[in-house]
N, C-alpha and C positions, 0 to 999 in steps of 0.2 A: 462588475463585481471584482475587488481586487482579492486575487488569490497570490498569502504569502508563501512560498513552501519552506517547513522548517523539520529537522531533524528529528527534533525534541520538542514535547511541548511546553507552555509557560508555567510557572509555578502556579499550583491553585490547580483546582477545578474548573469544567467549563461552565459557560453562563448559559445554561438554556439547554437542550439538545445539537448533539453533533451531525453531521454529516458522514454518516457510517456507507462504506462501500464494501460489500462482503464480495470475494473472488472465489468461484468455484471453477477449478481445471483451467486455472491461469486466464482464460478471456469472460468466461461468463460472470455477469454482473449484477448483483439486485444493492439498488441505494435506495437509501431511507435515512432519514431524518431519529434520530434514536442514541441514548443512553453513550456516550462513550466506552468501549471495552478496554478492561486495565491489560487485554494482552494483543491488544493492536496496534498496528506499522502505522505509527503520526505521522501523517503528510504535512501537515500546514492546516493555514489559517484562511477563513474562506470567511469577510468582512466578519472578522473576530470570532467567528463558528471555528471549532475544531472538526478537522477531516482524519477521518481513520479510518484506515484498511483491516481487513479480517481473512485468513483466512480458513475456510466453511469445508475444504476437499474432506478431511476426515472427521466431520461433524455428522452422527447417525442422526439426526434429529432434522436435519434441513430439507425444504419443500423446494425440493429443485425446478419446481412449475414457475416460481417467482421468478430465477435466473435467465435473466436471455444474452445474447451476443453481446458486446461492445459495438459492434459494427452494426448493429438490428437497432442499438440506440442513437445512432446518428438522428439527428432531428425531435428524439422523442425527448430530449432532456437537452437546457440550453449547453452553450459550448462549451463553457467553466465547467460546470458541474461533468460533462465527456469527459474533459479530458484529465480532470482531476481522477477520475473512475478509470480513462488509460492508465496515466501513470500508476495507482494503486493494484492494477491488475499487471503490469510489469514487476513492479514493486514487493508485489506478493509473492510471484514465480521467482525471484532472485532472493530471496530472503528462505524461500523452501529449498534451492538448489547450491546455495553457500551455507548450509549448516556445517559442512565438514573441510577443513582445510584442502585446497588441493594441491600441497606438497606435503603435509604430512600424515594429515586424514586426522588431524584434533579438530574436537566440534570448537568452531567457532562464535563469538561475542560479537555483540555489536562494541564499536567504537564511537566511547563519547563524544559529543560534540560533532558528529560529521557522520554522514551516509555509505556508512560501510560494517562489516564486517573483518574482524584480524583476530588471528590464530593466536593464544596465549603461548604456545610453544615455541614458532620458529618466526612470528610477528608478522606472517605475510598478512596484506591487508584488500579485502574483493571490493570493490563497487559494485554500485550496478552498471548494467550496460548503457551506454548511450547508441542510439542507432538514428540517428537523422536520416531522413529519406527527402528528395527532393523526386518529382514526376513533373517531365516536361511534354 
């Protein structure tokens, strides 16, 4: 299954149902196949399926029975689809914790075209974190 990751998605609507991964308290994960949301974090293209992230933490309405670990779904769901649900659950947490500048504290925009966040006032620009771990 090739997974594109894209910033933005294509013009148009998707064809069919998305690959929705809803994130509650940054690791927990419930994915499902479902509607695209007009205020979800677009990951990419998952053979031509749109993947988008949600985040559920202050949502009064969510069955938190559905959400289980990240790490609890090792094996229950193949490896695309993990890890596509890791990164959205990184993804989510850096997107909640870069709303506000950290040198001048103005909420921050995303920046078109590319995976960041930048301050309208003083132009500083956040990414997300990359954290490679290598276990020998």
């Amino acid at each position: 299954m090739p997974f594109t990751p894209l910033t933005e998605p294509p013009d148009g609507t998707p064809d069919g149902p998305a690959l929705v991964v809803a994130v509650h308290e940054g690791r927990s994960v419930f994915v499902v196949d479902d509607d695209a949301p007009t205020d979800g974090l677009f990951l990419g293209l998952l053979d031509g399926r749109w993947c988008v992230a949600v985040d559920v933490r202050d949502e009064p309405d969510v069955d938190l029975d559905l959400f289980r670990d990240l790490r609890a779904l090792w094996g229950a769901l193949d490896e695309v689809t993990w890890t596509i649900a890791g990164r959205a659950a990184q993804l989510v947490d850096w997107q909640r914790t870069h709303r506000f500048c950290g040198q001048c504290a103005t909420p921050t925009e995303p920046a078109p075209g590319e995976r960041a966040r930048r301050c309208p006032r003083c132009g500083l620009a956040a990414f997300p974190r990359l954290a490679p771990a290598v276990i020998t």
